[in-house]
C-alpha positions in Angstrom: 29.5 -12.4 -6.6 29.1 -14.0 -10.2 28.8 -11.6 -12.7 27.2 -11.6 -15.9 28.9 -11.9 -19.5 27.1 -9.7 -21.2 28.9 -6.3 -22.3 26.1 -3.8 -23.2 25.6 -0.6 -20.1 22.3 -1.8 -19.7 20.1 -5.2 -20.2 18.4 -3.5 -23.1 21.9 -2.6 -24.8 23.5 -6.7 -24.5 22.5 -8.6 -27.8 18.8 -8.5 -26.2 16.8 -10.9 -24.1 13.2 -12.7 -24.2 10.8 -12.3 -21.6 8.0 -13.8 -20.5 4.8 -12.1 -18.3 2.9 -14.0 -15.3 -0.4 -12.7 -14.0 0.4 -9.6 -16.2 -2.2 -7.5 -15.8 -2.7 -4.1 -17.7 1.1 -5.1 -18.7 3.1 -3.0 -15.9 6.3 -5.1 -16.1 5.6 -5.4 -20.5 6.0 -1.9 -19.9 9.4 -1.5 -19.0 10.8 -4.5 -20.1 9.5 -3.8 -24.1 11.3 0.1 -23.6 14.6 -2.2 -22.9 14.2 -4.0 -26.4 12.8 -7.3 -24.7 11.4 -9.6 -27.3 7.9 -11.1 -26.0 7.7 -14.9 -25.5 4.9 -15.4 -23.5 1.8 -13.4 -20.9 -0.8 -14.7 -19.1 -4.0 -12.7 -17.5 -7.2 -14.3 -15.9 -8.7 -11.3 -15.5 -10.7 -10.4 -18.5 -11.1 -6.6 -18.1 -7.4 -6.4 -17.5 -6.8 -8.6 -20.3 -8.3 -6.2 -22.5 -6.7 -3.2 -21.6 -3.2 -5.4 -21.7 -4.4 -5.9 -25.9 -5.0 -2.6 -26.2 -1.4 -1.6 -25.2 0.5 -4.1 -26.6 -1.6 -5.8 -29.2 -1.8 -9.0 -28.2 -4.2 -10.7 -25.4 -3.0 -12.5 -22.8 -6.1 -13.7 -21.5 -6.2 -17.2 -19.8 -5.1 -19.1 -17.0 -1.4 -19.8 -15.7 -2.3 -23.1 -14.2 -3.7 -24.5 -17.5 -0.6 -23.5 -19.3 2.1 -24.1 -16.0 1.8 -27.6 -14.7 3.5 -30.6 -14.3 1.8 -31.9 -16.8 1.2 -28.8 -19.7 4.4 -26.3 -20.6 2.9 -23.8 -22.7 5.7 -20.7 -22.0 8.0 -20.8 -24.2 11.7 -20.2 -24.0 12.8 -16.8 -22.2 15.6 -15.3 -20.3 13.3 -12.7 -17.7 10.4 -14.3 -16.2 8.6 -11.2 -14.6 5.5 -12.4 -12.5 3.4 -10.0 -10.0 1.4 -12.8 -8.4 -1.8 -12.7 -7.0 -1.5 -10.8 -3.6 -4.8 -11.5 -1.8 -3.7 -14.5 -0.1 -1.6 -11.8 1.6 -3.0 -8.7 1.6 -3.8 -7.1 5.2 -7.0 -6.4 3.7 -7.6 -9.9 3.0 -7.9 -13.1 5.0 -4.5 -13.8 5.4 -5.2 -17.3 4.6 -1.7 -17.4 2.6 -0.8 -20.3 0.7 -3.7 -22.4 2.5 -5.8 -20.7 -0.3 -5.5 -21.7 -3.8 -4.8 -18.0 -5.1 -1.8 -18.9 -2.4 -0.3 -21.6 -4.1 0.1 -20.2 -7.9 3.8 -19.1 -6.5 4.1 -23.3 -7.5 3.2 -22.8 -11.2 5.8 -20.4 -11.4 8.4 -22.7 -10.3 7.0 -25.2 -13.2 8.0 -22.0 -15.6 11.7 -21.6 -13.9 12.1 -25.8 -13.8 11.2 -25.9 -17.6 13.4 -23.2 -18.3 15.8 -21.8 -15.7 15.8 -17.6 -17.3 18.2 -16.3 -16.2 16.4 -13.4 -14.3 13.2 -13.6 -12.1 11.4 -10.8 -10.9 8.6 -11.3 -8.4 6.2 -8.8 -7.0 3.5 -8.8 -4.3 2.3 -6.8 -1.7 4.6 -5.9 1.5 2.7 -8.0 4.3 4.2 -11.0 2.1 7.2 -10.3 4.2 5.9 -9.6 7.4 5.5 -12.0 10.2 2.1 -13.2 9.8 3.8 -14.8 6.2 6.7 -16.0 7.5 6.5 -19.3 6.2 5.4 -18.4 3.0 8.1 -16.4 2.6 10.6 -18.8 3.5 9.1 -21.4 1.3 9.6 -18.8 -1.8 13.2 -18.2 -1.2 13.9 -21.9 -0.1 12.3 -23.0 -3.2 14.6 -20.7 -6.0 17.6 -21.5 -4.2 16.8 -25.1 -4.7 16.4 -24.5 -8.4 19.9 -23.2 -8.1 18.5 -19.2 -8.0 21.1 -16.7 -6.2 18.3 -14.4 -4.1 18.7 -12.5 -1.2 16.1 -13.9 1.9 16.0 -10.0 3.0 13.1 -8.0 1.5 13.5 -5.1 -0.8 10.2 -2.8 -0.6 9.7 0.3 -2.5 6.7 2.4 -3.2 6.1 5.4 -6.2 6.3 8.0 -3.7 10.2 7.2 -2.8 11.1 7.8 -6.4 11.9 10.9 -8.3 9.6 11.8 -11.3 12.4 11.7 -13.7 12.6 8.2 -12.8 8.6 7.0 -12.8 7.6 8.0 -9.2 4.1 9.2 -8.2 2.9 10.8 -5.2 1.1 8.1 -4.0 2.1 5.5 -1.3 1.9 1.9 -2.6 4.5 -0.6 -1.4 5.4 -3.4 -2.9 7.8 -6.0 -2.1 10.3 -7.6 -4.8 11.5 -11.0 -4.9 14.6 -10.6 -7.7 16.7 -14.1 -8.6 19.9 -15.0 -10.6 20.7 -17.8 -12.2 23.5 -19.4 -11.1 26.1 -20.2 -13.8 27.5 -23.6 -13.8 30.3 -24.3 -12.3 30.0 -20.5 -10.3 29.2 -20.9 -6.4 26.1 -18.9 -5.4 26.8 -15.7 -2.9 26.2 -16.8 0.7 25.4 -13.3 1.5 23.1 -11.8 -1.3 22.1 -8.1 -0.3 18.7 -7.2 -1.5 18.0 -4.6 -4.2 18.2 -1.1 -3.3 16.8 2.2 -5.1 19.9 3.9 -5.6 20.7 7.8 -4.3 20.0 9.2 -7.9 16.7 7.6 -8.5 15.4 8.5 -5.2 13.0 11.0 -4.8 14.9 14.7 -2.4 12.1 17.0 -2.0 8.8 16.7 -0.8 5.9 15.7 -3.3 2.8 19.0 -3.7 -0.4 16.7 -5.5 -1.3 19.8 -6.9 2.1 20.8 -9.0 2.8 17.0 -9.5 -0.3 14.7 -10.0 -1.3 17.7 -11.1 -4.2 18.4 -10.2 -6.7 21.2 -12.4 -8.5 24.0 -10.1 -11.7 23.4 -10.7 -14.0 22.0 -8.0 -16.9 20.7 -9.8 -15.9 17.8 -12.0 -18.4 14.9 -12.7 -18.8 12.0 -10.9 -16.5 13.4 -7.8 -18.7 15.5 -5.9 -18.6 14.8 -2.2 -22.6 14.1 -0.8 -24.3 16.3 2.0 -23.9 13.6 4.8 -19.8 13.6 3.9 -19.6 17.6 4.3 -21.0 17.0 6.8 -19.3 14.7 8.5 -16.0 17.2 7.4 -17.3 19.9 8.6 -18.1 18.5 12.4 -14.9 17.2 12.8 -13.4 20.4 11.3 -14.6 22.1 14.3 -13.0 19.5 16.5 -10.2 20.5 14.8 -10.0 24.2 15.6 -11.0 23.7 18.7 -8.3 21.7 19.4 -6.1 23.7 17.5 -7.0 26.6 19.9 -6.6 24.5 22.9 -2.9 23.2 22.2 -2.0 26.6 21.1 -3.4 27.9 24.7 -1.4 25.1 26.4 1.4 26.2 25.0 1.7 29.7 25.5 1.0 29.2 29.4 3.6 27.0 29.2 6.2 29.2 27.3 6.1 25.7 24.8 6.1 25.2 21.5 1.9 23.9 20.5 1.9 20.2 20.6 0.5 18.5 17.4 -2.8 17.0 17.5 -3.8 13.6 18.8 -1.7 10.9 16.4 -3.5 8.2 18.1 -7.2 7.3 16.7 -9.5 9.4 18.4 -12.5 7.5 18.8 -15.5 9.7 19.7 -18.1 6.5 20.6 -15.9 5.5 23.4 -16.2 9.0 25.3 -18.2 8.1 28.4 -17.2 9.5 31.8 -18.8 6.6 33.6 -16.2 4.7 35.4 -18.9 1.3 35.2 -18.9 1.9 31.5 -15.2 2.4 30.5 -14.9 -0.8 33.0 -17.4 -2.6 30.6 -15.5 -1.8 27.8 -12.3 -2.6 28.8 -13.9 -6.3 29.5 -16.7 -7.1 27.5 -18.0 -10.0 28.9 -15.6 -10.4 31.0 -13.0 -11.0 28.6 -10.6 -8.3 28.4 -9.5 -6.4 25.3 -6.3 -6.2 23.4 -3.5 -4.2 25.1 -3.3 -2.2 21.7 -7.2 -1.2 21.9 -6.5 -0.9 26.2 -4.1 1.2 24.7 -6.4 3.7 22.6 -9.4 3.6 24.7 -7.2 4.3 28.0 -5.7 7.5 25.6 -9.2 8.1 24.2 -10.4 8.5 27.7 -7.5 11.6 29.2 -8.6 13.5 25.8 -12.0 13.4 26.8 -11.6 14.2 30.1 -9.6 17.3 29.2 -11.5 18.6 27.1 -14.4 18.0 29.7 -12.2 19.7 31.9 -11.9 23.1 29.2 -15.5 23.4 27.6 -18.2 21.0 28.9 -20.7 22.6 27.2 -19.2 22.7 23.9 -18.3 19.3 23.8 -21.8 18.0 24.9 -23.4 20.0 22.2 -20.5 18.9 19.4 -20.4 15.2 20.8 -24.8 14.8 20.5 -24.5 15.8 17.0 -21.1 13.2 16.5 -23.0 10.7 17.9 -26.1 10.6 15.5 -23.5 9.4 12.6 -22.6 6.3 11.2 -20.0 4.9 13.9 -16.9 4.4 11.7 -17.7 8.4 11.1 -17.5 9.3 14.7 -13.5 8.0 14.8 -10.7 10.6 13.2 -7.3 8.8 12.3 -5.0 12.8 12.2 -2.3 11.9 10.4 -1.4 15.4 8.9 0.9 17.0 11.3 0.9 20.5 11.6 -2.2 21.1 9.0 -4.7 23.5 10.7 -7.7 22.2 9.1 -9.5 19.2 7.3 -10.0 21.2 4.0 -6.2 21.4 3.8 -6.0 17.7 3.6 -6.2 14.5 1.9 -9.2 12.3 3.5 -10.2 8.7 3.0 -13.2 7.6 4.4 -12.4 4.0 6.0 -13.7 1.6 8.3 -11.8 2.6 10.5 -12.4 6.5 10.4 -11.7 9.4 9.1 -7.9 9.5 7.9 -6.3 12.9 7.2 -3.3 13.3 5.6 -1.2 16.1 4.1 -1.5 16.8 0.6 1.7 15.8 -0.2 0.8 12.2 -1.5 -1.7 9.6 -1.9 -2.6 7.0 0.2 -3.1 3.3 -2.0 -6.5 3.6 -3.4 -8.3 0.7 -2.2 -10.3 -1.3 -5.0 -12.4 1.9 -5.8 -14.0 1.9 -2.7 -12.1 4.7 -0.7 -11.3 6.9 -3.2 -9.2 10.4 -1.6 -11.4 13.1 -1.0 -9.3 16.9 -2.1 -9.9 18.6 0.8 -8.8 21.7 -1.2 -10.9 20.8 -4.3 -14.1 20.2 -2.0 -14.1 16.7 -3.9 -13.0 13.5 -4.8 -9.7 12.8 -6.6 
């Protein structure tokens, strides 16, 4: 592999570099690169809120749009060595439409090659969500790494994803689980020959994070459980509580189980336990397995077939529990009458993080965050009886 000239230990420490910031908004990447001694050149930001918050860190505003100054016909970025660009990920997101770069949000990866043709930095980092490299984006991502090697770039066509929660604190990480996948390319050096075997970026043993994260001795989080504007409302507690008793029930059931069995207590369902689905009618699973004749997925065959052998045992155990704690289940919302248990060997709800999703109730262990979803599904503290 080519190596580079300069002579410093660190990027910050060679006779300094310019940089330039894509879609940069609140200035994550200004961040580091400014603490390495980067001189600014150029940053972009359509949003205006972000823009804002981007001036008041580094006192400049970066508000406006890429593809008015990134075309083939305008060049407003000046000269740099690092272009750093954390492109719009909807396009990609699993909680988008997937539509990829038949959207227009999809195709602003283009205006950054009008950057690296005008220019050629040296260095290009590129950052987007994980599902960028997965398989429903495979042509997207081929046309990316195709596209930088063509512009004589030296990048690796294997992704390299890392998330806060894989990196020590020393280092920046967070308990919280975020992934992100980076896109990082060299410039090849005339008359050098590229690598035809780039290995992607890796976090290296030192940086990565040993131990197990604890939200409240990290984030951390203050003891009290009343602070504004994060109380949870009756019909959540309530919801909590319900399944809670699901819980210990259960809890007590596996523990039973086991002790006939001379067996160490099997965890809780990991599977989504979907409550709406428990019928014992053999007419009405039938119906559900083929709705119209159509049948379902084999993934949600899958669920409903495991859904169906939970309900029957506990049938089996207490029928008159579960007909009394399923009447009450059912008068919720529907997406509260699913539990997604993802907390191992926690014995209760109120030991756990929660997320209230579409999809159900999640509960994981309070050892780190799950991504906070555009506002929407903030983590509820089981411990703190509140919201984060």
């Amino acid at each position: 592999m080519f190596e580079s000239s300069g002579t410093g230990d660190s990027m910050g420490e060679a006779a300094g570099f310019r940089y330039a910031d894509l879609f940069a908004g609140i200035g994550g990447f200004a961040a580091v690169l400014e603490a390495l001694g980067a001189e600014h050149v150029y940053s972009v930001e359509i949003d205006r809120h972000a823009s804002a918050v981007y001036r008041r860190n580094w006192g400049r505003d970066p508000y406006g749009d890429v593809t008015e100054d990134a075309s083939e016909d305008v060049m407003k970025v000046g000269e740099h060595d690092l272009l750093a660009a954390g492109f719009p990920c909807q396009p990609f997101s699993k909680s988008g439409a997937q539509k990829g770069m038949d959207e227009i949000r999809g195709t602003l990866f283009f205006n950054i090659m009008e950057v690296l043709q005008a220019h050629h930095p040296t260095l290009v980092v590129l950052e987007n969500v994980r599902n960028l490299a997965g398989p429903r984006h495979t042509h997207e991502w081929e046309v990316i790494i195709e596209r930088l090697r063509t512009e004589g770039y030296q990048v690796s066509e294997t992704s390299a994803v890392f998330s806060p929660h894989q990196i020590a604190p020393e280092f920046g990480g967070f308990p919280q689980v975020r992934e992100r996948v980076f896109i990082t390319a060299t410039l090849v050096p005339d008359g050098h020959v590229a690598d035809p075997h780039v290995r992607p970026v890796v976090l290296p043993s030192h940086v990565r994070m040993t131990r197990e994260w604890d939200l409240a001795e990290d984030l951390p989080l203050d003891d009290s459980h009343h602070v504004p504007g994060t109380d949870l409302s009756v019909a959540e507690v309530t919801w909590i509580d319900h399944w809670d008793t699901w819980v210990q029930f259960m809890n007590a059931l596996r523990v039973s189980d086991a002790d006939a069995a001379g067996e160490p207590a099997r965890r809780l369902p990991g599977f989504p336990v979907w409550s709406h689905v428990w019928v014992s009618s053999q007419s009405e699973r039938q119906a559900m397995l083929s709705p119209d004749g159509v049948p379902v997925p084999s993934w949600k065959k899958n669920f409903l077939l495991k859904n169906w052998d939970l309900y029957d045992r506990i049938r089996q155990v207490d029928p008159a529990w579960l007909r009394t704690w399923l009447a009450k289940t059912r008068t919720f919302p529907e997406s509260r009458q699913k539990l997604e248990w993802q907390a191992q060997d926690e014995t209760s709800l109120w030991n756990c993080v929660l997320s209230f999703r579409p999809s159900g109730i999640r509960a994981k262990r309070m050892t780190h965050l799950p991504a906070l979803v555009a506002i929407t599904q903030t983590p509820v503290l089981g411990p703190r009886d509140r919201r984060l």
